[in-house]
C-alpha positions, 0 to 999 in steps of 0.5 A: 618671160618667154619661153620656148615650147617643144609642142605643135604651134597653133596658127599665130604666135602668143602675145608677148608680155614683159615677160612673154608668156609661152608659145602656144602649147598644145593640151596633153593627151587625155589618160585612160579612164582607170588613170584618170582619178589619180593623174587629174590632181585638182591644183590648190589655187583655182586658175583664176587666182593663178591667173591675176597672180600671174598677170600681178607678176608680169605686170609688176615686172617693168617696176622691178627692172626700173627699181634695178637699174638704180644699183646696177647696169643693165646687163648686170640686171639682166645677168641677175634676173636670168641666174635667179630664173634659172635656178628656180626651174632648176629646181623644178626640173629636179623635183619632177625628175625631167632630163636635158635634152640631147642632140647637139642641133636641139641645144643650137636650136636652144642657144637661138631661143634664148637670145631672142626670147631671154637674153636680147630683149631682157638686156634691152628692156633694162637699157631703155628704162634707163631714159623712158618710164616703165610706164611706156616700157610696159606699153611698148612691150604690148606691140609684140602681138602685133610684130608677131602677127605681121611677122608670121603673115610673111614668114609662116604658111599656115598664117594668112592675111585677113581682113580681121588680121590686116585691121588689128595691125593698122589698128594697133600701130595706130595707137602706138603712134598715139601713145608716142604723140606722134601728133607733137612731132614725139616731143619730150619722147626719148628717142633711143630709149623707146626704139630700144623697147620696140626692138625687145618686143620685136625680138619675142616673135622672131624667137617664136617663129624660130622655135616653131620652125625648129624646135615644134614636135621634137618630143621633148616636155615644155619644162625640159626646154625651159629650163636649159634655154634660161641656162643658156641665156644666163651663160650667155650674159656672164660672157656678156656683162663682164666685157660691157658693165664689169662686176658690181662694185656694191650690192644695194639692198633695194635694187638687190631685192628687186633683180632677185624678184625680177628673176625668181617671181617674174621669171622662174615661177611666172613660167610654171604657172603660166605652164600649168595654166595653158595646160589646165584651161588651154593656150588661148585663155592663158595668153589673155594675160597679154592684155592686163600687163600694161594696165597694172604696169602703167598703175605700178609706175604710176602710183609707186614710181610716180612717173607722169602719164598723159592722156594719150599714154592710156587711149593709145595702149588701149587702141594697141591691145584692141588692135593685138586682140582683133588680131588673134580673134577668128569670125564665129561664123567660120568657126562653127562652120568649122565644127560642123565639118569637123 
């Protein structure tokens, strides 16, 4: 899920993942030596096994939005998700006694982020997998590398076009068109319910950007934002889901469990352990974990929903992660240089 972050942006957005993983943030200054020992406390679990946890969770995310929706509306799914979140970094928060921001500008800044990075694609997420698998929701959600890095080539200075940056995006929406079988005319393809997970996965680096612009450098911790964006994302959906879907008229216990997971696994506690992990090993290997959600996605799908998958389905997000990696990929060649200047 992502998340707003409060520190300097490196030169490209994140990779989105269903639940896209955070911004890039910047490692925390180190402590002095006499402090060391005790602020450097080795974490229980070796990263790696938060890694492939957290690449489970988020992977498994789109089952547990197409599980919901069989109980509930969309919005209330999303409504549901958002509320379990928000109470498990609530939690957090209190437990490492951070503060709400202030400043009226900071929680505008806030209520922009959690529309575009929570409550919008979140909502849309759960509309589409109403007419298309999670299967093609998980792969669609893929793309947000590619909007991010033609978004930013236009809206952010600092990011320029390149050769690479230019080949990875023709290479990835090349195999969007492959995954859609745009060679069959997207015959059998629901047209509505895919440009509905497009558009959500579009909405992760436009709330990037946004953050970046607005809320980079403000001084505040990661968590600190965090939690309050959730917050605010949940409140916007309570004005929201009563208007459009009501209130549940029953509670299934399946889709139940699902929405609660849905909200307290792949959105609360998926948040932490991605924050611990760009903050142990560094933003750019902790956002790899872009790269294994549509595979355990389309497995999940697959083996536990029993959704059909066609050949053009597995190329084509592989053609689409190839393309989101060369994107965020920089030559060898210059980056030494680059350390050697340095």
């Amino acid at each position: 899920m992502s998340t707003a972050t409060p520190s300097r942006p490196s030169a490209s957005p994140s990779p989105a993942a269903c639940d896209a993983p955070l911004p890039a943030v910047s490692r925390p200054a180190p402590a002095p030596a006499a402090a060391a020992p005790a602020a450097r406390r080795r974490p229980a679990l070796d990263w790696r096994v938060r890694f492939a946890g957290l690449s489970l969770i988020w992977g498994f995310s789109f089952l547990l939005i197409k599980v919901g929706t069989d109980g509930f509306a969309p919005f209330q799914v999303t409504f549901g998700r958002l509320l379990f979140g928000t109470l498990v970094l609530a939690v957090a928060m209190a437990v490492k006694r951070e503060r709400l921001p202030r400043g009226r500008r900071t929680w505008l800044h806030l209520t922009v982020a959690a529309f575009f990075l929570n409550a919008a694609p979140f909502s849309l997420f759960a509309y589409a997998e109403l007419t298309i698998p999670s299967t093609l929701a998980g792969i669609c959600n893929a793309t947000s590398p590619l909007w991010g890095m033609a978004l930013s080539m236009v809206a952010l200075s600092e990011d320029r076009p390149t050769r690479r940056r230019v080949a990875g995006l023709g290479l990835g929406f090349l195999g969007v068109l492959t995954v859609l079988g745009a060679w069959q005319g997207f015959h059998g393809l629901d047209a509505k319910g895919t440009a509905m997970a497009l558009l959500a996965s579009l909405c992760y680096p436009v709330g990037w950007i946004y953050v970046r612009r607005t809320l980079a450098g403000s001084g505040h911790s990661s968590l600190s934002l965090i939690g309050p964006q959730l917050g605010v994302a949940t409140l916007q959906l309570a004005l929201v889901t009563p208007l459009f879907a009501g209130f549940p008229s029953s509670f299934p216990m399946v889709p139940l469990l699902a929405v609660a997971a849905l909200g307290a696994l792949g959105t609360g506690l998926a948040v932490l352990v991605q924050y611990g992990l760009v903050n142990e090993v560094g933003p750019t290997t902790a956002q790899m974990v872009t790269y294994f959600i549509p595979v355990i996605a389309t497995t999940a799908g697959v083996a536990v929903l029993g959704e059909s998958l066609s050949w053009n389905t597995p190329v084509g997000a592989a053609v689409v992660l190839a393309g989101a990696a060369l994107t965020q990929s920089r030559p060898r060649a210059r980056a030494k240089g680059r350390a050697r200047a340095q």
